[in-house]
VOROGU-915467 format. One record per residue (C-alpha): x, y, z. Coordinates in Angstrom, 2 decimals. Layout:
VOROGU-915467
<rec <X Y Z>>;
...
end
This chain:
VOROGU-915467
<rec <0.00 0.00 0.00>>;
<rec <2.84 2.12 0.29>>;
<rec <3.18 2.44 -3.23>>;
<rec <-0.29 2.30 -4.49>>;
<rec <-2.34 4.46 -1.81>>;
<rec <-2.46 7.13 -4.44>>;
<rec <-2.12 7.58 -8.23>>;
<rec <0.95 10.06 -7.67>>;
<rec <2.64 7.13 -5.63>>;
<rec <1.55 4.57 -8.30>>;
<rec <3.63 6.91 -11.15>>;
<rec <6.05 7.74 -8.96>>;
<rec <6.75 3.87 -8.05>>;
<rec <5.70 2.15 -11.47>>;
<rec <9.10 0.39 -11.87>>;
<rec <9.40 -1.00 -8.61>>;
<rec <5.39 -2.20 -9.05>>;
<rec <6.29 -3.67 -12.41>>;
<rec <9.54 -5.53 -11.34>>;
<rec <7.79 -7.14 -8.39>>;
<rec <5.37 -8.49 -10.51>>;
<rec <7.89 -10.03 -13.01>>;
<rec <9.76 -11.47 -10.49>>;
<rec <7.13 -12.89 -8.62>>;
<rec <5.81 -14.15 -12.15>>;
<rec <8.84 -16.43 -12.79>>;
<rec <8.53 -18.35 -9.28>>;
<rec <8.54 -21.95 -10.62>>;
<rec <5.46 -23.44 -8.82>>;
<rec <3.59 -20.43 -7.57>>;
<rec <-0.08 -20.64 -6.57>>;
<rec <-0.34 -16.76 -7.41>>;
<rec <0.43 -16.74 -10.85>>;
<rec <-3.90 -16.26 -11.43>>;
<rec <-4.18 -12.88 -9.25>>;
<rec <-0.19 -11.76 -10.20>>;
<rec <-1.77 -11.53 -14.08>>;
<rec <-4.74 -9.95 -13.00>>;
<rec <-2.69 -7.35 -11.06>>;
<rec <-1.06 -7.01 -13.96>>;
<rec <-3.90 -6.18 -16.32>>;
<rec <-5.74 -3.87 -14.02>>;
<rec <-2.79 -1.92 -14.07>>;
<rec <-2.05 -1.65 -17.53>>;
<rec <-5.69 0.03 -17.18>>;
<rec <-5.17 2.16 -14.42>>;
<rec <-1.59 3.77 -16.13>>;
<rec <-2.05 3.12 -20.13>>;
<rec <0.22 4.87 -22.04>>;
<rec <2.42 5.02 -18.38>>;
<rec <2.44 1.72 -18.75>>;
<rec <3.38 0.77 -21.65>>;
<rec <7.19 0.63 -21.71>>;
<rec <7.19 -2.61 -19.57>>;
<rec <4.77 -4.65 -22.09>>;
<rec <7.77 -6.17 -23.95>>;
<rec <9.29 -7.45 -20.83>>;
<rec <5.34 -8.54 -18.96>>;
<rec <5.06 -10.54 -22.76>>;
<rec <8.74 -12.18 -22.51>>;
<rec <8.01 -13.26 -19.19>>;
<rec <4.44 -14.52 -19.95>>;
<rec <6.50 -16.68 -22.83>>;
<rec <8.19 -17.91 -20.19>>;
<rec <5.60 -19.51 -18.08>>;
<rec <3.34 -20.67 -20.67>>;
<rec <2.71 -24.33 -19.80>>;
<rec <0.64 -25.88 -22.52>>;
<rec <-0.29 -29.06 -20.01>>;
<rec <-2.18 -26.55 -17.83>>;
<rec <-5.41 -25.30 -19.67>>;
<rec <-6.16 -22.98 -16.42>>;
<rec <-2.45 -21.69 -16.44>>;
<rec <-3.51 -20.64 -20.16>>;
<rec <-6.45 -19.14 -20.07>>;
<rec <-5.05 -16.89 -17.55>>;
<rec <-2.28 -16.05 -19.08>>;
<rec <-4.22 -14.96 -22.31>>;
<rec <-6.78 -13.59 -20.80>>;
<rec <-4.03 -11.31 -19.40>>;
<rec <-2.52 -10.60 -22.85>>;
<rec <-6.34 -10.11 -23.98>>;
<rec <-6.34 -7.45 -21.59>>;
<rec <-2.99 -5.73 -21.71>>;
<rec <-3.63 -5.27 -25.66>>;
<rec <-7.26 -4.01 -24.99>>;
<rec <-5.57 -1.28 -22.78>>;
<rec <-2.79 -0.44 -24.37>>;
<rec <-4.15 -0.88 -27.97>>;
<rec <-3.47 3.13 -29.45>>;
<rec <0.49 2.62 -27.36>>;
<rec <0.76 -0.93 -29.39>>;
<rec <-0.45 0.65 -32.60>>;
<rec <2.06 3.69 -32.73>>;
<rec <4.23 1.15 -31.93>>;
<rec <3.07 -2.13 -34.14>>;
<rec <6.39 -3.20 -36.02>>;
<rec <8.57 -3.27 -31.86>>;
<rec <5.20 -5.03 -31.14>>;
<rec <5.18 -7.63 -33.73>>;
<rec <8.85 -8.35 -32.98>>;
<rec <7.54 -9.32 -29.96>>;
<rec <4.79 -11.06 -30.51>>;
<rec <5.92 -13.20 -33.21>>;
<rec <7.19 -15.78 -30.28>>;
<rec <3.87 -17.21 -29.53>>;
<rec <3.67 -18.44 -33.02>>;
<rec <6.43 -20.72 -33.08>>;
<rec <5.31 -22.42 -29.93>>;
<rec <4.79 -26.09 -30.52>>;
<rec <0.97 -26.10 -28.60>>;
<rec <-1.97 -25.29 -31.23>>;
<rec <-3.93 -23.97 -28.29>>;
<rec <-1.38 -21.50 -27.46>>;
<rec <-0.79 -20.19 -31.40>>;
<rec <-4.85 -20.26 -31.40>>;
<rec <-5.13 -17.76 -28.32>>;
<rec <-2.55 -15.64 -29.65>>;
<rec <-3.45 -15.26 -33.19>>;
<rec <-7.06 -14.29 -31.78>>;
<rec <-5.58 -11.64 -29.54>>;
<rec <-3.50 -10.18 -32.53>>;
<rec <-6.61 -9.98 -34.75>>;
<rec <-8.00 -7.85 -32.60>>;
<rec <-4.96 -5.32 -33.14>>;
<rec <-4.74 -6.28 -37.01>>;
<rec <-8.56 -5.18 -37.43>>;
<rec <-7.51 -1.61 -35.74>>;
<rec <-4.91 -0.61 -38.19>>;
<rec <-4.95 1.38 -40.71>>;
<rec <-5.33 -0.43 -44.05>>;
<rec <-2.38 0.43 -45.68>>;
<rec <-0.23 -0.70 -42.55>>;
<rec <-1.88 -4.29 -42.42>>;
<rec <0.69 -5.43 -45.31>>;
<rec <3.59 -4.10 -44.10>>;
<rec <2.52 -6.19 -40.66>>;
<rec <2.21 -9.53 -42.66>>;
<rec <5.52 -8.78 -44.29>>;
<rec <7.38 -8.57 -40.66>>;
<rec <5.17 -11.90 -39.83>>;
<rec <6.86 -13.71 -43.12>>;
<rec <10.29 -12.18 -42.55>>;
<rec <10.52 -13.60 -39.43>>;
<rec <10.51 -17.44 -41.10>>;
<rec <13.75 -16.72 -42.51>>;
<rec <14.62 -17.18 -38.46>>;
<rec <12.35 -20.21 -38.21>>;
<rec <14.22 -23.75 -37.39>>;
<rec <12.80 -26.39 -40.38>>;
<rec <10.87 -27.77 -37.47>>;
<rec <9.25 -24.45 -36.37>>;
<rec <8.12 -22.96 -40.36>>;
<rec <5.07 -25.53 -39.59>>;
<rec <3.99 -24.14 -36.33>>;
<rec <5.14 -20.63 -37.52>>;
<rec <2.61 -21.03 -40.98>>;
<rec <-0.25 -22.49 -38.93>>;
<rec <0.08 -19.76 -36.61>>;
<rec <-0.02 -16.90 -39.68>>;
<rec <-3.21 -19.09 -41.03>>;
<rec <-4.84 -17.92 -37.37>>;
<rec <-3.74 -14.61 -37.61>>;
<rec <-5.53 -14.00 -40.91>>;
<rec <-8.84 -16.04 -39.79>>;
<rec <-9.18 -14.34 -36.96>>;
<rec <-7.90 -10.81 -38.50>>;
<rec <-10.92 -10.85 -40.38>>;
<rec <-13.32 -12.38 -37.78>>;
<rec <-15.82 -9.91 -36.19>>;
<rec <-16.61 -9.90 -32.90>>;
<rec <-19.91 -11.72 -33.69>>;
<rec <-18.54 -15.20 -35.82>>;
<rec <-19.12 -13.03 -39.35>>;
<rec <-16.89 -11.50 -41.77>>;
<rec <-15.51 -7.79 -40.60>>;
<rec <-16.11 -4.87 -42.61>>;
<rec <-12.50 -4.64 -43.66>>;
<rec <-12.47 -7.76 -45.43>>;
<rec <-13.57 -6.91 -48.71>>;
<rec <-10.91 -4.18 -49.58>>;
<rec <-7.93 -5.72 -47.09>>;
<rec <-8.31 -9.82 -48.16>>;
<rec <-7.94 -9.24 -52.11>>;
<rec <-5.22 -6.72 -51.57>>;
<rec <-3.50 -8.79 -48.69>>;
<rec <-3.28 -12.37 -51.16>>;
<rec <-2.16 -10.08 -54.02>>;
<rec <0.32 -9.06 -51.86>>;
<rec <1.31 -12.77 -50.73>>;
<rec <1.22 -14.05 -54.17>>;
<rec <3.80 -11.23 -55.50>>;
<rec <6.36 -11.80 -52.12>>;
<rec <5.85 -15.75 -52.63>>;
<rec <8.92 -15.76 -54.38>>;
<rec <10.88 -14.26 -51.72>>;
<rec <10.25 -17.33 -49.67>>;
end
């Protein structure tokens, strides 16, 4: 409470806040992990754009500690990302291509379930950008293969295949808006960069 009783002393001690919480994060075995992440989240809320400099370092960690054997240990860590990219959506758009860097992780992870989650969380980001910055987003996604092990591209392409679905996935199971400008123009783009790969 020290640090927290006021919003002043919740700037004024951000770091300290933050680096608590990562530590604590990363203790093999903890039974906090669920309210830790929710801490987490309802702070990105309460400082946004104050916040926003320790997102790389919450989503390393979160990398981390993903255990794919542990469906509650998942949905709590997504539901956390879910959250932290709700908040900080405008930061993470200003800053997309850092972002994607990133995020780009989660894709190569063996577990479906976890390259599910995060492609769904992405499209949510994906759907916010402007138009003409969508394809220079896929192009950072495809890059990034070139970095792939053989046994990862597989992952890595099924992961990209989620990212599109559920980049053009509205909120209520239909097609969004978007789609019929950004689709055409995004597999005219893949078709023309095919050759690069």
């Amino acid at each position: 409470s020290q640090f927290t009783s006021s919003l002043p002393l919740l700037l004024l001690n951000k770091r300290k806040i933050v680096d608590l919480l990562l530590f604590h994060l990363q203790v093999k075995n903890s039974e906090a992990l669920s309210p830790l992440l929710s801490l987490t989240s309802i702070l990105s809320k309460d400082l946004r754009n104050e916040f926003y400099e320790f997102f790389p370092s919450i989503l390393e960690v979160i990398m981390k500690i993903i255990n794919p054997s542990d469906a509650n240990l998942l949905q709590d860590l997504f539901s956390s990302v879910a959250y932290l990219v709700k908040f900080l959506e405008k930061q993470i758009i200003n800053d997309i291509s850092n972002v994607v860097m990133n995020y780009q992780t989660f894709f190569i992870q063996k577990s479906q379930f976890v390259r599910h989650f995060a492609a769904e969380i992405f499209g949510f980001i994906i759907r916010k950008l402007p138009e003409d910055s969508v394809t220079n987003v896929f192009d950072q996604f495809l890059d990034f293969m070139h970095n792939c092990l053989p046994k990862q591209i597989e992952y890595y392409c099924d992961g990209l295949a989620n990212l599109i679905f559920f980049s053009f996935k509205s909120s209520r199971g239909e097609f969004h808006s978007k789609i019929n400008n950004l689709l055409p123009n995004l597999l005219i783009h893949f078709s023309l960069s095919s050759n690069k790969y």
